[in-house]
VOBA-1610 file (N, C-alpha, C; in pm, whole numbers, padded with zeros to 5 digits, always signed):
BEGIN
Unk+03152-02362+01616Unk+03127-02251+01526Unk+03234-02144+01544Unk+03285-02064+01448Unk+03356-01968+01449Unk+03331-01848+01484Unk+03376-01760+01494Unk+03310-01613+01508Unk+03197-01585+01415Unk+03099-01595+01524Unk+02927-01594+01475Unk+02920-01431+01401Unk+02838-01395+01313Unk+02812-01325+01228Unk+02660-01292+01241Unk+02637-01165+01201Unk+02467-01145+01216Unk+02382-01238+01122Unk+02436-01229+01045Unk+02361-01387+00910Unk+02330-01510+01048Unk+02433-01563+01103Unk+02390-01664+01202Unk+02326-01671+01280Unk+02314-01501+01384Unk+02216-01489+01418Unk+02053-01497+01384Unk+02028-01422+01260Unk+01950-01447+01189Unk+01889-01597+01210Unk+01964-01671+01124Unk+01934-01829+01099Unk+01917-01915+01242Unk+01995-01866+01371Unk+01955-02008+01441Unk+01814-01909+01533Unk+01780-01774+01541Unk+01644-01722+01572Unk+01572-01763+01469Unk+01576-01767+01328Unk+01446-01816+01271Unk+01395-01694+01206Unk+01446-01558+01227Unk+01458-01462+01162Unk+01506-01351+01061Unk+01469-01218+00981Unk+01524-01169+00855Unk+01645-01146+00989Unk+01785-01093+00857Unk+01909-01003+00905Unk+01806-00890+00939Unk+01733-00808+00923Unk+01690-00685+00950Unk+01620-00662+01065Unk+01566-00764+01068Unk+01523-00857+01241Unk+01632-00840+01327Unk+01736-00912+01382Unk+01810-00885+01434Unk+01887-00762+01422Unk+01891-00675+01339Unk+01996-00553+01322Unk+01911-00415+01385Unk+01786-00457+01377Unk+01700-00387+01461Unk+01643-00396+01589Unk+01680-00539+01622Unk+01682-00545+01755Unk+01817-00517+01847Unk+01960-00531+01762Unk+02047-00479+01808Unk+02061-00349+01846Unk+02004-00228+01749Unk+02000-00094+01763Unk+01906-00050+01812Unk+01814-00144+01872Unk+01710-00087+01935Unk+01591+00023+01876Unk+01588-00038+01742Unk+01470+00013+01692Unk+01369-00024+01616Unk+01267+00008+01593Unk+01118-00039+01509Unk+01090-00167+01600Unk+01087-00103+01746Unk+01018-00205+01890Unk+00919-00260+01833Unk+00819-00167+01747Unk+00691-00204+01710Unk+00673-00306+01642Unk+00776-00352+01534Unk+00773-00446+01461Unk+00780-00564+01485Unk+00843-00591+01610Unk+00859-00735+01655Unk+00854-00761+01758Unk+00805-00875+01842Unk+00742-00919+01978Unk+00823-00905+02074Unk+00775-00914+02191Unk+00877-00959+02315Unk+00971-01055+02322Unk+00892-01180+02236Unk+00917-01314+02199Unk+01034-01291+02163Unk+01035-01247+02055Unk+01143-01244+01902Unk+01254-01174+01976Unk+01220-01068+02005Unk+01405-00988+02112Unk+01403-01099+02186Unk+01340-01127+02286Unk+01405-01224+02394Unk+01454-01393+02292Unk+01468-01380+02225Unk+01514-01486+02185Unk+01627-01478+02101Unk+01629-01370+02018Unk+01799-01336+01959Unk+01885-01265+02055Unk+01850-01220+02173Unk+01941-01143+02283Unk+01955-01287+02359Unk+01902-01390+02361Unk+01946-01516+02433Unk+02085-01531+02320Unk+02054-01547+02200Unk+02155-01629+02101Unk+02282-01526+02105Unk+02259-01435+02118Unk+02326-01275+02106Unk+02463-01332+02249Unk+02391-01372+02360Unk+02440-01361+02460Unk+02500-01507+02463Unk+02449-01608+02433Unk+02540-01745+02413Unk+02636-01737+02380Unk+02675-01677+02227Unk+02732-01650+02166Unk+02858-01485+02174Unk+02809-01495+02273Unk+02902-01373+02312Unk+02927-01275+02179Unk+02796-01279+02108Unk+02825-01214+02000Unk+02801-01025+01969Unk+02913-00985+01916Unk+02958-00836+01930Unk+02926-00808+01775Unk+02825-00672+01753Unk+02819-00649+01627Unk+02900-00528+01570Unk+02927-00532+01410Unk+03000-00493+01376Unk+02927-00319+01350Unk+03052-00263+01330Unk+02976-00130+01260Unk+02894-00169+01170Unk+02955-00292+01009Unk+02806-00284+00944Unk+02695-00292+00946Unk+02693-00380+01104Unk+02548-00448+01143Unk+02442-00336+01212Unk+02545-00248+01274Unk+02481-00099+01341Unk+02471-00043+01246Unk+02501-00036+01132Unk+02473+00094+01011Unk+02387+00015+00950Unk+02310-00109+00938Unk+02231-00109+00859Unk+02101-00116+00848Unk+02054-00030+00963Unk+01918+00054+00992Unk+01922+00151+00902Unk+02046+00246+00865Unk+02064+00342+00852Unk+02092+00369+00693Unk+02109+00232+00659Unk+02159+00230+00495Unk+01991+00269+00427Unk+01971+00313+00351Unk+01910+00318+00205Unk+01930+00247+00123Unk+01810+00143+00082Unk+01830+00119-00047Unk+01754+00178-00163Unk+01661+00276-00133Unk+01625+00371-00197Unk+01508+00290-00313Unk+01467+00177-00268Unk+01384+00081-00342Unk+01234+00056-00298Unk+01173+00083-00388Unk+00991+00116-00319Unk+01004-00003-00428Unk+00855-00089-00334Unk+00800-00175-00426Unk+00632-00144-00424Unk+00522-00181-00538Unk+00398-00165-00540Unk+00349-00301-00563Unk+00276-00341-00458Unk+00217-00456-00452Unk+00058-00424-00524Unk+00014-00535-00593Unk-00123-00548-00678Unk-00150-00691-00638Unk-00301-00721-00651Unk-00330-00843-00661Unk-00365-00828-00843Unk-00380-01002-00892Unk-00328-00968-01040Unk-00487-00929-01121Unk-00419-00841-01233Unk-00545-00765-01277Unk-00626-00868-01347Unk-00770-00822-01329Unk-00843-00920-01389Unk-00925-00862-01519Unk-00868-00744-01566Unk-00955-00679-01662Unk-00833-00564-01722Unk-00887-00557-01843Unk-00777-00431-01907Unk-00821-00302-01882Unk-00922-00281-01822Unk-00967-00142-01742Unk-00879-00157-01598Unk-00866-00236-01534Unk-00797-00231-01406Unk-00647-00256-01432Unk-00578-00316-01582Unk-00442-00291-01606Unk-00389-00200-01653Unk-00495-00081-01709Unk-00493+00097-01723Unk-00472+00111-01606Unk-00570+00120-01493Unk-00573+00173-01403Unk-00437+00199-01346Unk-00382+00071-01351Unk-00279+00013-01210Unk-00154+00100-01303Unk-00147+00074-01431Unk-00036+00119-01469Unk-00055+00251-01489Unk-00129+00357-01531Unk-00118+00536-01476Unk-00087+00554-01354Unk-00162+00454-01235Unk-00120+00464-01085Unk+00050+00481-01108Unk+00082+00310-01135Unk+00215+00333-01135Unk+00347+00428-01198Unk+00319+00516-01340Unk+00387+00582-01379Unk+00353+00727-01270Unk+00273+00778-01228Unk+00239+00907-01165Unk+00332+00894-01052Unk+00300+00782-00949Unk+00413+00729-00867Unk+00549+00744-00887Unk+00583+00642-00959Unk+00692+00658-01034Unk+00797+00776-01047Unk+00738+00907-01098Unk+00770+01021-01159Unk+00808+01134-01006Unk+00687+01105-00885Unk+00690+01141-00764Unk+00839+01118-00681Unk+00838+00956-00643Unk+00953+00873-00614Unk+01073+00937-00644Unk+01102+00936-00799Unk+01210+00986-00865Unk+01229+01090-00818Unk+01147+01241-00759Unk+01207+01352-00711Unk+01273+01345-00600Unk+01246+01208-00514Unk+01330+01170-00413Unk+01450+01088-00405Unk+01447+01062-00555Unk+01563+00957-00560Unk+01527+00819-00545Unk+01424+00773-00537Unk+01385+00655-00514Unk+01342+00570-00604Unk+01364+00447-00659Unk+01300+00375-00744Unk+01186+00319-00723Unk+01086+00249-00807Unk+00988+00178-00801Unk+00946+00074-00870Unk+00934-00043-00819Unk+00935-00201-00833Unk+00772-00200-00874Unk+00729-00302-00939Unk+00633-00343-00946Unk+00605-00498-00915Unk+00522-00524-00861Unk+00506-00700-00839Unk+00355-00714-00782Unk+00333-00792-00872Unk+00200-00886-00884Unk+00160-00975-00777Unk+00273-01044-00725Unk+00290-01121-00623Unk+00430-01117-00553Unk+00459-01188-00442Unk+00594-01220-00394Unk+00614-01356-00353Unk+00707-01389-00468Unk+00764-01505-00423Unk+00802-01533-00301Unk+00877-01488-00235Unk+00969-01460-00037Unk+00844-01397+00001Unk+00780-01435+00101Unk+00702-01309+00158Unk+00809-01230+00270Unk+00958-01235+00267Unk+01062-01182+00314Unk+01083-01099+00235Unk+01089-00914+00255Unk+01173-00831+00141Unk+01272-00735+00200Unk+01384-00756+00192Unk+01513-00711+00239Unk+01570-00589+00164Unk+01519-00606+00014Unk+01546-00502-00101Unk+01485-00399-00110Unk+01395-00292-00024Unk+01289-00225+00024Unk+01310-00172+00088Unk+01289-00024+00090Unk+01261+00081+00224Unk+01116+00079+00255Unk+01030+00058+00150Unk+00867+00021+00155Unk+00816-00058+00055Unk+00665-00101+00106Unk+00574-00168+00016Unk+00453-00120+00026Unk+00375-00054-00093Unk+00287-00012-00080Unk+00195-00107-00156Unk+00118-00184-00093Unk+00007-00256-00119Unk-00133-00251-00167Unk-00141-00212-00299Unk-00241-00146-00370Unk-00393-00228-00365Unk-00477-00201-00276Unk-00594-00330-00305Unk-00570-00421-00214Unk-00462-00462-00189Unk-00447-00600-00077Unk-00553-00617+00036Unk-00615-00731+00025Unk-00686-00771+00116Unk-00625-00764+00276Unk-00704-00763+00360Unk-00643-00743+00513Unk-00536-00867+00529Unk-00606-00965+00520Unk-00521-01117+00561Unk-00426-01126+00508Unk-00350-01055+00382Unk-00214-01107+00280Unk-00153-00984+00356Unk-00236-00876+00376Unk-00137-00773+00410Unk-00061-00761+00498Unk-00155-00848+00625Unk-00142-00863+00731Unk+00001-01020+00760Unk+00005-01078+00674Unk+00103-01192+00651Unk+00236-01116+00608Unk+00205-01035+00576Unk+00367-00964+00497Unk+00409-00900+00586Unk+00318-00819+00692Unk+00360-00728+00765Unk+00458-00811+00871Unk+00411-00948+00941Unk+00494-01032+01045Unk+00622-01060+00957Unk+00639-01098+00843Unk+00765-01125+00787Unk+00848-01020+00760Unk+00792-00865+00760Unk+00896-00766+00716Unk+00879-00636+00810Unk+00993-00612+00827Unk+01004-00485+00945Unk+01035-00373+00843Unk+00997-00370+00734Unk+00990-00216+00670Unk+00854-00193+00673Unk+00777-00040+00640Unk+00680+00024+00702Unk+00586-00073+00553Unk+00525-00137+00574Unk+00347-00158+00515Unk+00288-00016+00462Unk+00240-00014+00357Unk+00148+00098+00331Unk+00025+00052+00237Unk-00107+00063+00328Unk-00243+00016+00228Unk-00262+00142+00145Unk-00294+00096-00006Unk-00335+00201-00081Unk-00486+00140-00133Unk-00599+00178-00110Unk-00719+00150-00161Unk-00697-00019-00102Unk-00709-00006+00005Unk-00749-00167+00092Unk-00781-00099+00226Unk-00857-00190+00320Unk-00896-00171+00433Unk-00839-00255+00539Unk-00737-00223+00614Unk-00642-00274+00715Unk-00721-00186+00850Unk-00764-00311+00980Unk-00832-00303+01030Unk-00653-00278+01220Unk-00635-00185+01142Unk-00482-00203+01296Unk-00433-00040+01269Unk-00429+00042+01337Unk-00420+00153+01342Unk-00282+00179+01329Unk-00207+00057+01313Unk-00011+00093+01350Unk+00027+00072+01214Unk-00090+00100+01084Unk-00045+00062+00930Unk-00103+00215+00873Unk-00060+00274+00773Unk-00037+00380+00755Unk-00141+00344+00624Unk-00264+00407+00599Unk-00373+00352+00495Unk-00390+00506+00396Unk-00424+00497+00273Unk-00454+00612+00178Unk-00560+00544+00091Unk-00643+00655+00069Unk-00793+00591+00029Unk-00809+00721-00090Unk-00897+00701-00130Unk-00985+00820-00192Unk-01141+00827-00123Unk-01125+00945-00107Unk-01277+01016-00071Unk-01430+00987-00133Unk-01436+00856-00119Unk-01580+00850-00200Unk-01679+00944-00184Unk-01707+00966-00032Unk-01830+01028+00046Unk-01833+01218-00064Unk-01688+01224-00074Unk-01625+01350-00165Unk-01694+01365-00269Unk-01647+01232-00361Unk-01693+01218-00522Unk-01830+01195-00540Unk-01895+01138-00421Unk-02049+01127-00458Unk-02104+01292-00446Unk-02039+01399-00348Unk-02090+01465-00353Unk-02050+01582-00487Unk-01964+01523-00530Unk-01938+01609-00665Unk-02030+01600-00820Unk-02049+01442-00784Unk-02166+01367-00830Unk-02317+01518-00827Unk-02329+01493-00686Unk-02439+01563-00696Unk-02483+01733-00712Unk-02313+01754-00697Unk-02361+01929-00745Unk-02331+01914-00849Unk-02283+01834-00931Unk-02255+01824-01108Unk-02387+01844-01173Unk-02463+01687-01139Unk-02588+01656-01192Unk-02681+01669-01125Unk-02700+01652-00987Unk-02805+01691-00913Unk-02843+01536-00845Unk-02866+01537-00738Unk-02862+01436-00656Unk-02958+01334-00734Unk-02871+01184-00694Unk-02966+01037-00766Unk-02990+01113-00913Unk-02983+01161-01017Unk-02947+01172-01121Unk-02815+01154-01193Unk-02800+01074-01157Unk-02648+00984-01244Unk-02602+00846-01175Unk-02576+00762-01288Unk-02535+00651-01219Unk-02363+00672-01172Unk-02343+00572-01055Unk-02174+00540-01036Unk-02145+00462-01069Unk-02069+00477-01148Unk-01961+00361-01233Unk-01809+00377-01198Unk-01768+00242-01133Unk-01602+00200-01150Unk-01527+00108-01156Unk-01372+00151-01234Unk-01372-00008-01272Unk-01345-00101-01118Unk-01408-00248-01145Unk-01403-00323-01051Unk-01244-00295-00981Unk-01323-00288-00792Unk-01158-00280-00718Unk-01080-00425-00686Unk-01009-00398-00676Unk-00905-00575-00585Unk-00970-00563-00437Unk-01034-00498-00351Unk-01047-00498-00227Unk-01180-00523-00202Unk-01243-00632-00133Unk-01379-00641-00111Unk-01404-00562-00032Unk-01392-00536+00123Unk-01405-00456+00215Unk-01418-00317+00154Unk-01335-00242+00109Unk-01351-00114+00037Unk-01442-00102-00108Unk-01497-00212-00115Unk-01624-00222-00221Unk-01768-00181-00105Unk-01718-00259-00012Unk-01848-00282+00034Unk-01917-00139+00136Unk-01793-00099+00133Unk-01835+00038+00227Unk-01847+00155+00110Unk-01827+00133-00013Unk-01893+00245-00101Unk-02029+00183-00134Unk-02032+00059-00107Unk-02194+00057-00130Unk-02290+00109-00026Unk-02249+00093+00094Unk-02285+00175+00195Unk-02339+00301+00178Unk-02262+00376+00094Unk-02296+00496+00061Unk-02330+00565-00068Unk-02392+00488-00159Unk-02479+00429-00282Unk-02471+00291-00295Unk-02609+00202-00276Unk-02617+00111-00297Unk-02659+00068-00449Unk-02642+00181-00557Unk-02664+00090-00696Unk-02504+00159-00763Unk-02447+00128-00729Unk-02315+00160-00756Unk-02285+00056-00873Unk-02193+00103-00926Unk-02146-00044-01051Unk-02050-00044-01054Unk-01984-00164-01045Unk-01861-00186-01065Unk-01809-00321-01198Unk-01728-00223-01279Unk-01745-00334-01432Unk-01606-00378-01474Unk-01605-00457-01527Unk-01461-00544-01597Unk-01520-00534-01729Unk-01414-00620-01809Unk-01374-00590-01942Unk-01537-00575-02063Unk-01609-00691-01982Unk-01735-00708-02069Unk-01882-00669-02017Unk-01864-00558-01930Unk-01966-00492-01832Unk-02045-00368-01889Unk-01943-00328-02018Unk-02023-00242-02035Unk-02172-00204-02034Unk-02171-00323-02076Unk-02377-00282-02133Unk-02412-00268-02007Unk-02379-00276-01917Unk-02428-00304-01771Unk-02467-00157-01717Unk-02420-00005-01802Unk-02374+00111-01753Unk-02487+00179-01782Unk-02657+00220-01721Unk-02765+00241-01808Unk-02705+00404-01883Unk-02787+00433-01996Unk-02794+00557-02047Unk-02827+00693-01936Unk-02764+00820-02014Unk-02761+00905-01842Unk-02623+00971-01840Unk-02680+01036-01734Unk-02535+01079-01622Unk-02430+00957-01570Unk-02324+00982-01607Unk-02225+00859-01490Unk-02115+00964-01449Unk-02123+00925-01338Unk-01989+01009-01263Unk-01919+00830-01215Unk-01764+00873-01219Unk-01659+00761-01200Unk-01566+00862-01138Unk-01407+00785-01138Unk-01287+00825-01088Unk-01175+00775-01171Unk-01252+00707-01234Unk-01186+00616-01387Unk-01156+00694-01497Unk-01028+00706-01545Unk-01015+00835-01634Unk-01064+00763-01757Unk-00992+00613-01789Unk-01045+00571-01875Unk-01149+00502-01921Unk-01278+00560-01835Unk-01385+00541-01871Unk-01438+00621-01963Unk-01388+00727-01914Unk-01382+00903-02016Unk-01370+00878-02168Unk-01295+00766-02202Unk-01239+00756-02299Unk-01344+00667-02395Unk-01443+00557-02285Unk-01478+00520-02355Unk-01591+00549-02435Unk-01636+00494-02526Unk-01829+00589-02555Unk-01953+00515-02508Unk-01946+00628-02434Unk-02111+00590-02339Unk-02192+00683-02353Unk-02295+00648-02364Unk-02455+00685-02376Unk-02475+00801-02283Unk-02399+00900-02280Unk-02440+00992-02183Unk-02321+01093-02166Unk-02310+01173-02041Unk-02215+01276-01975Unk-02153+01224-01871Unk-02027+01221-01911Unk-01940+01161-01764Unk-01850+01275-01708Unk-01860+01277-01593Unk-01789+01328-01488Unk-01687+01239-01419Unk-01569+01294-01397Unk-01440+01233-01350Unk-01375+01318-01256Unk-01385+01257-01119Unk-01353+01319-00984Unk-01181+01240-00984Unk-01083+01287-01035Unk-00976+01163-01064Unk-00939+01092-00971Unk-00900+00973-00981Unk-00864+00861-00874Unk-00688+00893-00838Unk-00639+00935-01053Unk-00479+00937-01018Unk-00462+01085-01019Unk-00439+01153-00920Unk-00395+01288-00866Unk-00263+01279-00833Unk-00201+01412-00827Unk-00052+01447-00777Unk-00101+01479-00594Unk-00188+01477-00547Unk-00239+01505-00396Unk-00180+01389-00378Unk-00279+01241-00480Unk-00316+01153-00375Unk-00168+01078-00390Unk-00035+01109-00454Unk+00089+01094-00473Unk+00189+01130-00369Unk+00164+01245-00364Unk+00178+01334-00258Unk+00130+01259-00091Unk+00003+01232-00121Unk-00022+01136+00057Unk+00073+01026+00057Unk+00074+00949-00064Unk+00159+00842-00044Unk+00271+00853+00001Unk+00367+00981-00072Unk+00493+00964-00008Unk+00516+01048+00169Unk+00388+01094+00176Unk+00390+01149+00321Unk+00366+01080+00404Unk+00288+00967+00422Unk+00305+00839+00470Unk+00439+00756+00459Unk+00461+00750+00364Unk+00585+00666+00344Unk+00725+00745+00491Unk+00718+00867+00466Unk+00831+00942+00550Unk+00785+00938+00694Unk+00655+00947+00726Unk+00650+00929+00859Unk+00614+00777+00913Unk+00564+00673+00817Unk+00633+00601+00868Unk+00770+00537+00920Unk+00844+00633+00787Unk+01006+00560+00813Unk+01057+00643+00944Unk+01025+00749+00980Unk+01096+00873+01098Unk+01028+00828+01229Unk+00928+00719+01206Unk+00868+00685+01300Unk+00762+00826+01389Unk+00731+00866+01348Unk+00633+01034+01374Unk+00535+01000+01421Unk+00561+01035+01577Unk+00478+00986+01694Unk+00289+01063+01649Unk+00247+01055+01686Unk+00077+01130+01656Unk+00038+01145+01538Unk+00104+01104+01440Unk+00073+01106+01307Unk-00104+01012+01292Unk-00164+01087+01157Unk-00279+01043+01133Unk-00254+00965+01043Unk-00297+00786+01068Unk-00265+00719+01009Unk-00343+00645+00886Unk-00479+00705+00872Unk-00580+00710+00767Unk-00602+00828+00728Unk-00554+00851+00578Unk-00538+00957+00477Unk-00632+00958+00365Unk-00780+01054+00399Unk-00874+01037+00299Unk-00807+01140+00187Unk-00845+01125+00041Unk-00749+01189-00004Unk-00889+01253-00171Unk-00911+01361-00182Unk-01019+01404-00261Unk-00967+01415-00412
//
């Protein structure tokens, strides 16, 4: 072999370039095992291999590329949803200079093109699969990630029920929303109303006459048998948490609170 290159490194560890370029510079320890360094500092050292300035600068590069992970919508109330999420985002990002990707799925569960991924809904287990393949910061948005070293943003149910009840007055109104992607975060708002509803495209009738309080703007929109109240789901706050997460994950910000209820 010729003068080995970080790409080679990469390939005969079994790992991303960002893998090794971070274990060269000695940073985001957190991201990868004992295992994984001791095994590209073996190849590192076979290879008598010396990295270049680009390979040290490219912790340091920006690509200034956010992606938003969804699982795929199953209703045109939850493809409103996702897409106001995503333009409000969007518009945020941009004051930083940053773009924003959208994807349904990932082909590579490798993403190299990314300073983050914010994982909207993702179940623990997919989230948790992406996180071993990529050393950029994970961010759960409305999912329940059970590891304290992932940076999570929720909305305040315990909040909205109680807005619920100084609106209309306690157990006088039903909750209605549109169905989430996250079972776990279904199941702990039932916890805290157990006749809660959650509806897709052909649920309506399902919504009795009455009070409904939601977080669904475009439920607002639709016509129902009653007075709705809307505690909003898409806020400039809960935009705002996102990208404050996003920065202290990337600065690495030791004591940071890493579950962000957000009203």
């Amino acid at each position: 072999m010729g003068k080995i290159t970080i790409k080679d490194i990469a390939r005969l560890a079994d790992v991303s370039i960002a893998t090794v370029s971070y274990i060269v510079n000695d940073v985001h320890e957190e991201r990868y095992s004992k295992a994984t360094k001791q095994k590209v500092m073996q190849i590192i050292n076979l290879y008598n291999y010396k990295p270049s300035s680009l390979a040290r600068a490219f912790v340091s590069n920006k690509s200034y590329n956010v992606i938003i992970l969804t699982e795929k919508h199953s209703s045109v109330f939850q493809k409103a949803e996702s897409y106001d999420l995503i333009d409000a985002l969007s518009k945020t990002l941009e004051r930083y200079e940053y773009k924003l990707s959208f994807r349904t799925y990932l082909k590579d569960a490798r993403v190299d093109t990314a300073e983050v991924i914010i994982c909207q809904g993702v179940e623990e287990e997919k989230f948790l699969r992406l996180a071993k393949e990529n050393f950029i910061p994970l961010i759960s948005l409305d999912g329940k990630i059970n590891d304290e070293l992932f940076f999570q943003v929720h909305q305040d149910f315990a909040y909205v029920l109680s807005e619920g009840d100084r609106v209309f007055g306690k157990d006088n109104y039903s909750f209605v929303l549109v169905d989430l992607y996250n079972e776990q975060l279904k199941a702990e708002i039932r916890e805290l109303k157990r006749d809660v509803i959650f509806i897709s495209d052909n649920d309506l009738s399902r919504i009795p006459q009455g009070n409904v309080l939601t977080v669904n703007e475009c439920l607002k929109k639709v016509n129902l048998n009653g007075n709705v109240h809307v505690v909003p789901f898409i806020t400039q706050a809960r935009m705002d948490a996102i990208v404050d997460c996003f920065k202290k994950a990337t600065e690495r910000e030791q004591g940071a609170e890493h579950t962000v209820l957000v009203k």
